[in-house]
C-alpha positions in Angstrom: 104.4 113.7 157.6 107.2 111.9 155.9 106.8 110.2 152.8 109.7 108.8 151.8 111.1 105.3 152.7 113.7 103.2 151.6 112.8 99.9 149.3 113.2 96.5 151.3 116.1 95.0 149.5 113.9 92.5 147.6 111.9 95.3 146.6 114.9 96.8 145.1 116.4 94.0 143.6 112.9 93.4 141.7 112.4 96.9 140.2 116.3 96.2 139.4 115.8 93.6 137.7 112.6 94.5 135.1 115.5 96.3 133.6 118.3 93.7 133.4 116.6 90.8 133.2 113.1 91.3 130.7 113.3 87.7 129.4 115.2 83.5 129.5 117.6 85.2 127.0 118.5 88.2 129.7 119.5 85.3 132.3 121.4 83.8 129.3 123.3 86.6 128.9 124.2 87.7 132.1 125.2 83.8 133.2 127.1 83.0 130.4 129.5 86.4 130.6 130.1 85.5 134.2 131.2 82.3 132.9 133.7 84.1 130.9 134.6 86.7 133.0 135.6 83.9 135.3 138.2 82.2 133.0 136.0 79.4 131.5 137.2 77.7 128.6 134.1 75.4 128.6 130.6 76.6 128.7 127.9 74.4 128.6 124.1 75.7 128.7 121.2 73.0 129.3 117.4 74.7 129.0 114.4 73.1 130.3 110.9 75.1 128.5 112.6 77.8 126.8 114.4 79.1 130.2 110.9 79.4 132.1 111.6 76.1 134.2 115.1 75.5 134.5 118.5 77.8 133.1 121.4 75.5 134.1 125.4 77.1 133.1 128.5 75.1 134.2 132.1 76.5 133.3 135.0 75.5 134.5 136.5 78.6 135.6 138.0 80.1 138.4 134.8 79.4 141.3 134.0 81.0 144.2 134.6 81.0 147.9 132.2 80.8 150.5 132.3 84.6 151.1 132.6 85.3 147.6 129.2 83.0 146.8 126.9 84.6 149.7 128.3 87.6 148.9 128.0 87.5 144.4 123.9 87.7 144.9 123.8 91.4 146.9 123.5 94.7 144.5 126.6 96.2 143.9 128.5 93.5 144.5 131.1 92.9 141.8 134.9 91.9 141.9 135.3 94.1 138.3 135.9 97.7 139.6 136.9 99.0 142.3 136.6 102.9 142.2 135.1 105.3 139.6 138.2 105.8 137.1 138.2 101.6 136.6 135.0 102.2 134.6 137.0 103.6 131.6 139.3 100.7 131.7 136.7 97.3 131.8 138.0 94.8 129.9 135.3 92.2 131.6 131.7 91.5 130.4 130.1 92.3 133.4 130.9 95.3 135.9 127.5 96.7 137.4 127.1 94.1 140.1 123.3 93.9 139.5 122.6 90.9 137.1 123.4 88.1 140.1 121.1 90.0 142.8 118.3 90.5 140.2 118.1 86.7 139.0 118.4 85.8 142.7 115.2 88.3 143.7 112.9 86.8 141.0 113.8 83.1 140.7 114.8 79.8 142.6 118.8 79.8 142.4 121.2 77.2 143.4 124.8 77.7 142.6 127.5 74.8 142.9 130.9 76.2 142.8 134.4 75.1 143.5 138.4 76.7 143.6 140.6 74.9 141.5 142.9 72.6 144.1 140.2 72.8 146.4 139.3 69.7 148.5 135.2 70.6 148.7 133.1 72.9 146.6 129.7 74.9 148.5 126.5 75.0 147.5 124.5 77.9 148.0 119.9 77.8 147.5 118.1 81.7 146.8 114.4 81.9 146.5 113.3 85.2 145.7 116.5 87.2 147.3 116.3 84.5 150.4 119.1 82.1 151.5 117.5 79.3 152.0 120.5 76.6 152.7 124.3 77.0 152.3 126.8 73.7 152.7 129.7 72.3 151.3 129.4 69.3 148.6 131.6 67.7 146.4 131.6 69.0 143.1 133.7 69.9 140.2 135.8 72.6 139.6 134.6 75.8 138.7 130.8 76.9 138.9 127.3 75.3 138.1 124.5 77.7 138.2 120.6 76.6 138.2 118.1 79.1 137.7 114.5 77.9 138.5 111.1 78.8 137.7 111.9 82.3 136.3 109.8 85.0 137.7 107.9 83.1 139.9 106.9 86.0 142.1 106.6 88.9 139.2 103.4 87.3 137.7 102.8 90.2 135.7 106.3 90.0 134.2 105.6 86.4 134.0 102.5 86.7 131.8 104.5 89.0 129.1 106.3 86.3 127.7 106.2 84.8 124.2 105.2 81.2 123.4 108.3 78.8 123.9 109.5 78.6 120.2 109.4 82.5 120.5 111.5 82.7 124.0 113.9 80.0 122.6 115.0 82.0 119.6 116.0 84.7 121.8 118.2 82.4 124.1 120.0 81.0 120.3 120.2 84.8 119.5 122.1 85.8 122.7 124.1 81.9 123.1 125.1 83.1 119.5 126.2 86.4 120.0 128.1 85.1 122.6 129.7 82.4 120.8 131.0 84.6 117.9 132.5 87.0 120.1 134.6 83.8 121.3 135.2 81.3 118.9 138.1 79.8 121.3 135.5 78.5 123.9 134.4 75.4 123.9 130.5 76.2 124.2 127.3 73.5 124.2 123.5 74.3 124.0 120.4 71.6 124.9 116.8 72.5 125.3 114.8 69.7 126.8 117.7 67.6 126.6 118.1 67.9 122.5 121.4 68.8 121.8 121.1 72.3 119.6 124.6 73.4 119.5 127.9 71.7 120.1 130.7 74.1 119.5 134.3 73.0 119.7 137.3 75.7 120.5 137.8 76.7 116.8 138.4 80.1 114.8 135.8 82.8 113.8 135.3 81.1 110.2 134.7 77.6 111.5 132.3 79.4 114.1 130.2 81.1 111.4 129.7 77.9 110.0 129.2 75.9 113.1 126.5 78.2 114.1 124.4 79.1 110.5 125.6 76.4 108.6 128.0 74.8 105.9 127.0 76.9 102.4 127.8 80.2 104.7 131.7 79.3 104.3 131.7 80.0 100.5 129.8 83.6 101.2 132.3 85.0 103.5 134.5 87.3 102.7 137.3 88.5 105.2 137.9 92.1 106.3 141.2 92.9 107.9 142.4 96.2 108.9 144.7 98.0 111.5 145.2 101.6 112.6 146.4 103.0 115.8 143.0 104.0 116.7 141.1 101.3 115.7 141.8 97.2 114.6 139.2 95.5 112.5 138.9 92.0 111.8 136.0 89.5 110.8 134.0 88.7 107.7 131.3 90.2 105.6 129.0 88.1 103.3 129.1 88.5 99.4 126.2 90.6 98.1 124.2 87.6 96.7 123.6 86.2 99.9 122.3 89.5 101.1 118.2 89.1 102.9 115.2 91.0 103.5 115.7 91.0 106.9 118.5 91.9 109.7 118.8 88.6 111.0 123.2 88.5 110.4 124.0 91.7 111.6 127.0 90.7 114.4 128.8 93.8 115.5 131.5 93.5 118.2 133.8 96.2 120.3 136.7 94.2 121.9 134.7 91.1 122.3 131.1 92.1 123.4 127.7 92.8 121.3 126.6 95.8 120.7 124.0 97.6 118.8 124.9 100.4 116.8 122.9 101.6 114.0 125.7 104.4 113.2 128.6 101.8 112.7 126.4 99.3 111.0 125.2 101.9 108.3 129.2 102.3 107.7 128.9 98.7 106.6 125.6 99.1 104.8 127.5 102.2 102.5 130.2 99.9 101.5 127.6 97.5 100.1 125.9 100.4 97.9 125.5 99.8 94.3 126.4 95.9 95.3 122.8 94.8 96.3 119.4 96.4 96.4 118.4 99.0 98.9 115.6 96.9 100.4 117.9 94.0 101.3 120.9 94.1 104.5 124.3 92.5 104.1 125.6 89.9 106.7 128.7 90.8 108.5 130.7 89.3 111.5 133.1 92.3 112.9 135.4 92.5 116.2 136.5 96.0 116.6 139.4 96.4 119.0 139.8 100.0 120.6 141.5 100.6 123.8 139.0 100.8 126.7 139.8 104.7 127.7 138.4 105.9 124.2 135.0 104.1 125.0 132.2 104.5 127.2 130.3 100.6 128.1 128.5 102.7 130.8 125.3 104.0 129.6 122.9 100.8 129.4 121.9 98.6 132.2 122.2 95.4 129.3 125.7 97.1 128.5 124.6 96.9 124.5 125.3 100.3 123.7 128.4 102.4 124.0 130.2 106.2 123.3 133.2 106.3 121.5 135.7 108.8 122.0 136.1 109.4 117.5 133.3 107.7 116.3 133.3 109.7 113.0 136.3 108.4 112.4 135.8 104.5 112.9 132.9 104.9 111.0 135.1 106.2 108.0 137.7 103.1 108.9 135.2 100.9 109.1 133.8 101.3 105.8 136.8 102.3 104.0 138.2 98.4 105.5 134.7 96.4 104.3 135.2 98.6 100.3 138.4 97.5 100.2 138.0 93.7 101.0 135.2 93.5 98.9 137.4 95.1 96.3 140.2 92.5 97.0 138.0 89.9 96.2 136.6 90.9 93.1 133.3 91.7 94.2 131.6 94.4 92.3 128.3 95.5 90.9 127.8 93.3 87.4 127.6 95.2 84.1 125.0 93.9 82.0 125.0 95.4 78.6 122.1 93.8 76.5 122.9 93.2 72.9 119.6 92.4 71.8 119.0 94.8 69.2 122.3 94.8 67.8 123.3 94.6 64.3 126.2 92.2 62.6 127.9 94.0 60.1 130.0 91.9 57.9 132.3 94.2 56.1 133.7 93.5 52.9 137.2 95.0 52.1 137.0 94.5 48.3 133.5 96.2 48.2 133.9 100.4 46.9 132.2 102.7 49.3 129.4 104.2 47.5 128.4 108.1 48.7 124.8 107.8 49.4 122.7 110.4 47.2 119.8 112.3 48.5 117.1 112.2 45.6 114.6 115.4 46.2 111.0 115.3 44.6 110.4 118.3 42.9 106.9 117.4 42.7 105.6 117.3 46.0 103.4 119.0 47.2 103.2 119.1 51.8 99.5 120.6 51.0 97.9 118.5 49.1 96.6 114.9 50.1 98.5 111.8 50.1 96.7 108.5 51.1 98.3 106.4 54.2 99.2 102.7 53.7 96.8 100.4 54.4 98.9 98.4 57.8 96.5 95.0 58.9 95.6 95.4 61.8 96.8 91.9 63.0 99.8 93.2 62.4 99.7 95.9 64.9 98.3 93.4 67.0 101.5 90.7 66.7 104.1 93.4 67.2 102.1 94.9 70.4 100.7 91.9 72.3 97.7 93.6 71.9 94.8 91.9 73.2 91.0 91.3 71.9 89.0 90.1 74.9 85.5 88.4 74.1 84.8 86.7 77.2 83.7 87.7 80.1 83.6 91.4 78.8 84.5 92.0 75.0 84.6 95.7 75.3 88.0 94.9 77.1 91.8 95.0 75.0 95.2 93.9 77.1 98.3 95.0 76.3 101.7 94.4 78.1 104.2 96.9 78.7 108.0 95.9 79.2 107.2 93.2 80.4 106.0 94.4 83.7 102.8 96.0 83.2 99.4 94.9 82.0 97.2 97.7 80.2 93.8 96.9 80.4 91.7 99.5 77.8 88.0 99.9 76.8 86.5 102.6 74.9 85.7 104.4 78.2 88.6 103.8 80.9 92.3 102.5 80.3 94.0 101.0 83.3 97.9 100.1 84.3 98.3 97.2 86.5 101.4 95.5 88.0 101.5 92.1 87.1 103.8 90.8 90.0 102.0 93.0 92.5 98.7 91.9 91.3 99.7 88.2 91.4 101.1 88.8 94.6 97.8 89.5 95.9 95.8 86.6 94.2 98.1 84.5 95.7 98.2 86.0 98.9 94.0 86.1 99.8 94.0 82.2 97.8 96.5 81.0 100.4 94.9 83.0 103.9 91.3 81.6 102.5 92.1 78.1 101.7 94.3 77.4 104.7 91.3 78.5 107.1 89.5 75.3 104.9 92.2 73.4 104.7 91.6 72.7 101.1 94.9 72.3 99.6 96.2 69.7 97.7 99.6 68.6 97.7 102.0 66.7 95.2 104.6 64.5 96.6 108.5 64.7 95.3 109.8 61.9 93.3 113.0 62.7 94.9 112.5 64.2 98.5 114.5 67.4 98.7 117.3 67.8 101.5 117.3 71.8 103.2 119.9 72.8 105.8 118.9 75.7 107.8 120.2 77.7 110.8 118.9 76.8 114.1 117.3 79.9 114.9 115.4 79.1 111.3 115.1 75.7 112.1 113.0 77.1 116.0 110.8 79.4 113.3 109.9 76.2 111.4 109.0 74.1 114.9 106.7 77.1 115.6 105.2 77.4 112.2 104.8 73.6 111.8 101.3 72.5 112.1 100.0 75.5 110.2 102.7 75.0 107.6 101.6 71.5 107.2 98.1 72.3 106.5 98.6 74.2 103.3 100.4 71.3 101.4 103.9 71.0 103.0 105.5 67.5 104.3 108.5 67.2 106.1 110.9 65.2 108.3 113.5 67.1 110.6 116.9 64.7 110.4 120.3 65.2 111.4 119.4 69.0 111.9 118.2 69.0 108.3 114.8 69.3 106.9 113.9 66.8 104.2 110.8 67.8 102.1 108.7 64.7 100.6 105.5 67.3 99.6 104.9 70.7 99.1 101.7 72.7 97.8 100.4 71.3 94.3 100.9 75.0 93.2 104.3 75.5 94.0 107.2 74.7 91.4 109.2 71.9 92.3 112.2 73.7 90.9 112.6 76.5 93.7 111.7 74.7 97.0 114.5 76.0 99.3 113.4 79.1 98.3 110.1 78.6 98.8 111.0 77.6 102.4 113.0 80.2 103.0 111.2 83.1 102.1 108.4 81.8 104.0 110.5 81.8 107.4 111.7 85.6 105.9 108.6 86.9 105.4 107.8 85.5 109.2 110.8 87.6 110.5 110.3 90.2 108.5 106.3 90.5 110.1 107.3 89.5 113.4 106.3 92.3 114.9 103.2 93.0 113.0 100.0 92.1 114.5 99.3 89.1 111.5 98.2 85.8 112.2 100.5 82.7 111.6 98.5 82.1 108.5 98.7 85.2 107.1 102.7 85.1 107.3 102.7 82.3 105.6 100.5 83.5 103.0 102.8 86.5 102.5 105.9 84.3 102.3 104.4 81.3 99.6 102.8 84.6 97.7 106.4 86.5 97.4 108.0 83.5 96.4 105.1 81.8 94.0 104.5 85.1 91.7 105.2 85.7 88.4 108.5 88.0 88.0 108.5 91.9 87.0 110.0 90.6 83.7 107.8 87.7 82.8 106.4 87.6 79.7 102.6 86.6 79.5 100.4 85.1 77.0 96.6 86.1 76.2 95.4 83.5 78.5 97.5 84.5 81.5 96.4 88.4 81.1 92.9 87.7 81.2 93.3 85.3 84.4 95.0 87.8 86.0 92.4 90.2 85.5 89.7 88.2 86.2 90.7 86.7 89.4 92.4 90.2 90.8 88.5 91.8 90.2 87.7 89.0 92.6 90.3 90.0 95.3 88.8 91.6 98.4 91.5 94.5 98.1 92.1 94.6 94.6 93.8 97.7 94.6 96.4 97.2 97.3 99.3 94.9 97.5 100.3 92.8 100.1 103.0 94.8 100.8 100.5 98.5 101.0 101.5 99.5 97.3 98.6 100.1 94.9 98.2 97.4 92.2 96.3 99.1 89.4 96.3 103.1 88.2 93.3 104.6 86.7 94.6 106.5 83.3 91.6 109.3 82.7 91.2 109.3 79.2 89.3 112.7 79.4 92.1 114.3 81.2 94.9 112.6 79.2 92.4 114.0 75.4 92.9 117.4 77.6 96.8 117.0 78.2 97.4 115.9 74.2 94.9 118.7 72.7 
């Protein structure tokens, strides 16, 4: 009995498309590099709920003719290639032929398109891989695409997507991508007929700014650079505006996104010694190599690609970002303390004296001497250290460097990171008060003006209502957010970095399983605690120790490193015998 069939074509184009098109942003993608493949100098992208109801692209590039437009949404159907060999030489976005008969099989399409000189345009309708209707209309040049209740007939594929603010951050992540490839289209973005984006034909610079916002312009640094194997152009951030998170990381090969961790760690090695190895530089780089030393052909979303020496662009490519950074004077700051050092006035007129050494014949190493009588409030001054009669007197604090809090009885002796700890106070204060909705707040004498990115500014639409109940009130104006209240306990002194660092710590947990509240918890509680260098007075060491004891995980930071050591005094009388 024979058990193997062919796949109805709809079938096919389904299975297809679970690996082309896994979200809004895929459609985005795929869409919008059509668009450009098609000689488009104007893009423009309206969104109706986050891509799930309505996807609508119109260009005005080179359309489509009637047999070109029946024939653009059937698998392998592509005007890029032509044979085999072509596939070393693409110099278009899109070559598979898959995207348009995968969108087609799991939405409602309708596609407007017109020739340039043409007296009528056409108008084709798909519902799930089926023509439906097909006519001429009058339309404008080039091609208008509407994508309609996205996965409509994949339910299950349907039910895997995020929230809207979640899906909508994806479709600004790949409009972006998109648009700082291309800084010389004219490209526009609405969702739910807010304008998000309006981008003007510009350079890469004015891009960058147009896209993340006017303080990026002072940050960037250009990198310039051309070989015969490879030319490199773009920008890289300075090292102070480096972030916890990869949110800036824009790597290009002639034009087109792609991920690799390989060439991006060349970047990240010209940044060493320049910022901390917990925090990513931004960078905005366009590699041009000629197509036959690259492969494009080994990932259906065409992210990925083989290069023919990559050993050797890696070595370019960092060599290019030292040297600009060089150029520009950026390098890691010497800090040399002078705080113990001496001013010596010397006196020309004074004789040097030669210092005698005057030797006790007298004395006696064996016999007893008596040891000077030193106060003990002295000892006590020099040391910070600490006599603790309430709650438990048997308790003595001292600090260490300014960092660490040694808490000592006669029976136990303990080291405890003060940030850390205060990290975690502020942390469980914040999670347990926001489910009570206790805070207080204390409104600004002079409401405070923040400009963020738009994919920030979706993170702070999603985070609203529970951002609001810890303290925070704020209007969104002109694209900017103006704070008129924040949490009583937060310093009025630091409130754009209280904000962001809440939306960092959000990105940087997005894909642990935490609440809403407790990513916000994490965020106010890395930017509210004390610093690693903070001195603290009697008062503050024995609040920190009271109110870590009444922590639920006293031991553990928020961030899985332990808070306090326990320094055996038995084993350390052992060690010193």
């Amino acid at each position: 009995m024979n058990i193997i069939k062919l796949l109805p074509e709809n079938v096919a184009n389904q299975i297809a498309a679970g690996e082309v098109i896994q979200r809004p942003a895929s459609v985005v993608k795929e869409l919008v590099e059509n668009s450009l493949d098609s000689g488009a100098t104007e893009i423009q992208l309206f969104i109706t709920d986050s891509g799930k109801t309505l996807i609508n692209i119109i260009d005005n590039g080179c359309g489509m003719s009637p047999k070109d437009l029946e024939i653009c949404i059937q698998r392998h159907a592509t005007s890029k290639i032509k044979v085999a060999a072509d596939l070393f030489n693409i110099q278009t976005m899109g070559f598979r032929g898959e995207a348009m008969s995968s969108i087609a099989a799991i939405s409602n399409m309708e596609i407007q398109t017109k020739i340039l000189n043409n007296d009528v345009g056409y108008y084709l309708n798909v519902k799930g891989g089926i023509i439906l209707e097909k006519k001429e209309v009058s339309c404008n040049n080039g091609t208008s695409t509407k994508i309609k209740n996205l996965f409509f007939n994949v339910p299950a594929r349907r039910k895997f997507l995020k929230s809207d603010n979640v899906e909508m951050r994806h479709i600004i992540e790949e409009f972006s991508r998109i648009a700082l490839a291309h800084p010389d289209i004219k490209m526009n973005l609405s969702h739910n007929n807010e304008e998000i984006f309006f981008l003007p034909k510009s350079n890469l610079r004015q891009r960058i700014v147009n896209l993340i916002g006017n303080k990026k312009n002072e940050q960037l640094v250009p990198v310039l650079e051309k070989t015969s194997l490879v030319s490199i152009s773009g920008f890289v951030s300075k090292p102070e505006a480096s972030k916890k998170t990869r949110g800036e990381q824009y790597l290009f090969v002639n034009s087109r996104f792609v991920k690799s961790y390989y060439l991006q760690n060349a970047i990240f090695k010209a940044f060493e010694g320049l910022i901390a190895t917990d925090f990513f530089p931004s960078f905005f780089i366009n590699l041009i190599i000629e197509p036959k030393n690259i492969d494009i052909n080994i990932h259906p979303n065409k992210t990925e690609i083989k290069f023919h020496d990559e050993k050797a662009i890696y070595s370019i490519l960092r060599a290019s970002v030292k040297k600009s950074l060089g150029q520009y004077n950026i390098s890691p700051s010497i800090d040399f303390l002078q705080e113990n050092s001496f001013n010596l006035e010397i006196n020309k007129d004074q004789k040097i004296i030669e210092p005698k050494i005057n030797i006790d014949s007298n004395y006696n190493p064996f016999g007893s001497t008596s040891t000077p009588n030193i106060s003990r409030e002295v000892i006590n001054e020099n040391l910070n250290f600490i006599d603790i009669e309430e709650p438990n007197p048997s308790y003595k604090f001292l600090q260490l460097k300014s960092k660490f809090i040694l808490r000592t009885s006669n029976k136990s002796a303990v080291l405890i990171h003060q940030r850390r700890a205060h990290q975690r106070i502020l942390f469980e204060y914040f999670s347990s008060s926001s489910k009570s909705q206790s805070f207080l707040s204390q409104t600004l004498i002079f409401p405070k003006e923040i400009n963020l990115n738009n994919n920030d500014m979706e993170i702070l639409k999603e985070i609203s209502s529970e951002i609001r109940k810890i303290g925070f009130e704020y209007i969104i104006e002109n694209k900017n957010i103006i704070v008129k209240a924040i949490p009583a306990e937060a310093s009025t002194e630091n409130i754009t970095q209280l904000i962001e660092s809440i939306i960092e710590q959000y990105k940087i947990h997005d894909e642990v399983k935490l609440d809403i509240t407790q990513r916000i918890a994490h965020g106010l509680a890395i930017s509210m605690s004390i610093s690693n260098h903070q001195k603290l007075s009697e008062d503050e060491m024995l609040k920190i120790n009271e109110e870590l004891n009444n922590c639920a995980s006293p031991n553990i930071s928020i961030s899985g490193k332990p808070i306090m050591i326990d320094l055996n005094l038995v084993e350390l009388e052992k060690i010193m015998k």
